[in-house]
ZADO-1210 file (C-alpha; in nm, 4 decimals, padded with zeros to 6 digits):
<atoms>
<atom x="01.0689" y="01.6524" z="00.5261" code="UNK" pos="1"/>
<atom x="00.7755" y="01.7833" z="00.6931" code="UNK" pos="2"/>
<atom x="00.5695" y="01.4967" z="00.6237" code="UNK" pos="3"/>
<atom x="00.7352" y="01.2601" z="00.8837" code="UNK" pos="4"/>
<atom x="00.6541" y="01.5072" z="01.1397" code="UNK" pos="5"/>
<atom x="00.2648" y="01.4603" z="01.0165" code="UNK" pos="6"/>
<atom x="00.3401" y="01.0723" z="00.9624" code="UNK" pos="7"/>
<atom x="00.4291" y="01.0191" z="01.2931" code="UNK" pos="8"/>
<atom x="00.1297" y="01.2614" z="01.4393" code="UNK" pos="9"/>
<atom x="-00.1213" y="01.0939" z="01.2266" code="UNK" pos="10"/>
<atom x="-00.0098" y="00.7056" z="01.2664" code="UNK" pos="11"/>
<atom x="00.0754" y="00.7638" z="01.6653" code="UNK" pos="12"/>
<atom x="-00.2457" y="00.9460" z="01.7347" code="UNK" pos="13"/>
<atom x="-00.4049" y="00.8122" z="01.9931" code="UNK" pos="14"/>
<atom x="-00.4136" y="00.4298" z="02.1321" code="UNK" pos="15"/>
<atom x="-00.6606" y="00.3770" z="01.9557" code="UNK" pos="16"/>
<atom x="-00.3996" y="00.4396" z="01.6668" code="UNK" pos="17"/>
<atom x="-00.1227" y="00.2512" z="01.8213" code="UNK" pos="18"/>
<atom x="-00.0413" y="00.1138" z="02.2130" code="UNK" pos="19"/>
<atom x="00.1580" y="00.2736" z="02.4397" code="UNK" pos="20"/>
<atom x="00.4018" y="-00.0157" z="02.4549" code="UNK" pos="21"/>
<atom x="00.4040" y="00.0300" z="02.0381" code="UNK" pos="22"/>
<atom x="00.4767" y="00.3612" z="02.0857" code="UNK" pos="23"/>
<atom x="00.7526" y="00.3394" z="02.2995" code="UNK" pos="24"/>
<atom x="00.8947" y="00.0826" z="02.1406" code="UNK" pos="25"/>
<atom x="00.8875" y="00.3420" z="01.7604" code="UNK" pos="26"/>
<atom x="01.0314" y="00.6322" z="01.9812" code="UNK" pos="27"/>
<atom x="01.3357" y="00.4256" z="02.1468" code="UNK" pos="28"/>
<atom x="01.4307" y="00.2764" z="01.7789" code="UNK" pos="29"/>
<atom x="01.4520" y="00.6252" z="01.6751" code="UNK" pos="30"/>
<atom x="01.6005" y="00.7586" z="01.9034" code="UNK" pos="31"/>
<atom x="01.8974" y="00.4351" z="01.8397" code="UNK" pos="32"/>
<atom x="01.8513" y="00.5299" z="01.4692" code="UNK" pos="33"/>
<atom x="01.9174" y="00.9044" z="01.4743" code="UNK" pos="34"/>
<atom x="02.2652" y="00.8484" z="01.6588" code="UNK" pos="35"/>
<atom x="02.3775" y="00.7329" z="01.3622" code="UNK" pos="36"/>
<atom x="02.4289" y="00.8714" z="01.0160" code="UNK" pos="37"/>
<atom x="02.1142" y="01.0216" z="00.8388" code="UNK" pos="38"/>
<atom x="02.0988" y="00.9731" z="00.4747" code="UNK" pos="39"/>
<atom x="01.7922" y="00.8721" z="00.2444" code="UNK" pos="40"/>
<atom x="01.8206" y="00.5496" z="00.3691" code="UNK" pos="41"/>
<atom x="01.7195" y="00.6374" z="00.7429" code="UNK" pos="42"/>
<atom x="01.4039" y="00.8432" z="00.5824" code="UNK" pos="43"/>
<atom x="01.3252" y="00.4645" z="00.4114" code="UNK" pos="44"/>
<atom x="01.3416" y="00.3299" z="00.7435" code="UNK" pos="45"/>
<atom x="01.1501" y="00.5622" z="00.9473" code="UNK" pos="46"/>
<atom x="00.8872" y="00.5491" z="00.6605" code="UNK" pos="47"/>
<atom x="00.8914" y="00.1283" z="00.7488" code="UNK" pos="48"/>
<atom x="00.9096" y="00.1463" z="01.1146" code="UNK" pos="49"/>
<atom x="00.6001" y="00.3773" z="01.1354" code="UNK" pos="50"/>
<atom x="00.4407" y="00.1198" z="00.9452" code="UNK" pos="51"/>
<atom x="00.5424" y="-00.1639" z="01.2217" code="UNK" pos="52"/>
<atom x="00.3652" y="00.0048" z="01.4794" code="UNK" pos="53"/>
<atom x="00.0808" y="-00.1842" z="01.3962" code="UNK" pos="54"/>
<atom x="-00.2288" y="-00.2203" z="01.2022" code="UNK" pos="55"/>
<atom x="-00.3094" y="00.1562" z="01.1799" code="UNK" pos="56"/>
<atom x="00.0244" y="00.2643" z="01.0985" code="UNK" pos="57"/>
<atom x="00.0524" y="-00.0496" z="00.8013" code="UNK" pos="58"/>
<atom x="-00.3046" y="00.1163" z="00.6329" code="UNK" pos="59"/>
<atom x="-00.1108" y="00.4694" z="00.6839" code="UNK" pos="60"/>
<atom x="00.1583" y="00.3518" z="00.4526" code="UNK" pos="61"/>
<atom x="-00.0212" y="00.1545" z="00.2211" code="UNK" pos="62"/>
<atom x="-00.2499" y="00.4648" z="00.1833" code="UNK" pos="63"/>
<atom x="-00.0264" y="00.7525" z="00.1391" code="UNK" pos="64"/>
<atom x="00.3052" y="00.5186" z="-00.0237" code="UNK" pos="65"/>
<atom x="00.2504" y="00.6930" z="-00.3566" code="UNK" pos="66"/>
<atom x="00.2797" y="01.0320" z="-00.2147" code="UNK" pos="67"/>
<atom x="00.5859" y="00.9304" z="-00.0204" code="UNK" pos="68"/>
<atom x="00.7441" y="00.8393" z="-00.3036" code="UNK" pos="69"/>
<atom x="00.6558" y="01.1326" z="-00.5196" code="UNK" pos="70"/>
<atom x="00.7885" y="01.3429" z="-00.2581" code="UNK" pos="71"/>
<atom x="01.1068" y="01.1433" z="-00.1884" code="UNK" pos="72"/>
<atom x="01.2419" y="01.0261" z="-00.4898" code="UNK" pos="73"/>
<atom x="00.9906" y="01.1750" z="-00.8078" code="UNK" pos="74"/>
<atom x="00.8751" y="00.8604" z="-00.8451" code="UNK" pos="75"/>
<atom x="00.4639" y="00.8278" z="-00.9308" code="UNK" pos="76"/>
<atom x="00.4232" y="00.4551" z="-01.0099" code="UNK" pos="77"/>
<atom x="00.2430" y="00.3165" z="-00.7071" code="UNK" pos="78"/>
<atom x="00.4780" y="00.0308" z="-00.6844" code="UNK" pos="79"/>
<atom x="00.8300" y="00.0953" z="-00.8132" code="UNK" pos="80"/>
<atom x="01.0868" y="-00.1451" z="-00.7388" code="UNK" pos="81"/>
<atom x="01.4087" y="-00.0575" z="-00.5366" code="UNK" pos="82"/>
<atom x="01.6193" y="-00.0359" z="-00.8427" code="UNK" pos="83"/>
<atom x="01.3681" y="00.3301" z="-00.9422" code="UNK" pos="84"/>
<atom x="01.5010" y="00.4798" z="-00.6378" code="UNK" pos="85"/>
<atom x="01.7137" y="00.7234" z="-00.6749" code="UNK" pos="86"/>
<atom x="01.8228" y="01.0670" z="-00.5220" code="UNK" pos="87"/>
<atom x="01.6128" y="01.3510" z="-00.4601" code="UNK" pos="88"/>
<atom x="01.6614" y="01.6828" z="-00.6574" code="UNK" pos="89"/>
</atoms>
C-alpha cells in the first residue's frame, strides 16, 4: 500500500502541516500499533490516526477518502457505510 507511505509524507510535511508534538505523538501510536497483528483493520486505523494529527491531516482525508476506498476495498461511493467494506481482491 504505497499510498500510506505518501499519506503520511504529504499530511506530516512540515509544521506547518502538523506540530512536532502531533507528530510524535502519530509515530509512537504506530509504532504501539504495528507490534500487533496487521490486518485491514490496522490500514483503517492508520488511515484515521493520520487524520487526528490535526487540521491538515482531517482536510487530507476528507479530500482523498474516495480514492482510499477505491484502492482498499473497490468501493467508489464517496460515503459507503461500514457494512460495504469488504476484502480486497
Amino acid at each position: 500500500m504505497l499510498w500510506a507511505g505518501i499519506a503520511y509524507a504529504n499530511v506530516c510535511f512540515s509544521e506547518g502541516h502538523v506540530t512536532l508534538d502531533a507528530l510524535k505523538s502519530f509515530v509512537k501510536d504506530v509504532e504501539a500499533k504495528f507490534k500487533g497483528p496487521v490486518d485491514l483493520s490496522t490500514v483503517d486505523w492508520l488511515w484515521e490516526r493520520l487524520a487526528a494529527t490535526g487540521p491538515h491531516g482531517k482536510q487530507y482525508r476528507e479530500r482523498f477518502e474516495p480514492a482510499y476506498l477505491e484502492e482498499v476495498y473497490g468501493i467508489t461511493s464517496a460515503k459507503p457505510d461500514s457494512k460495504q467494506k469488504r476484502q480486497p481482491e
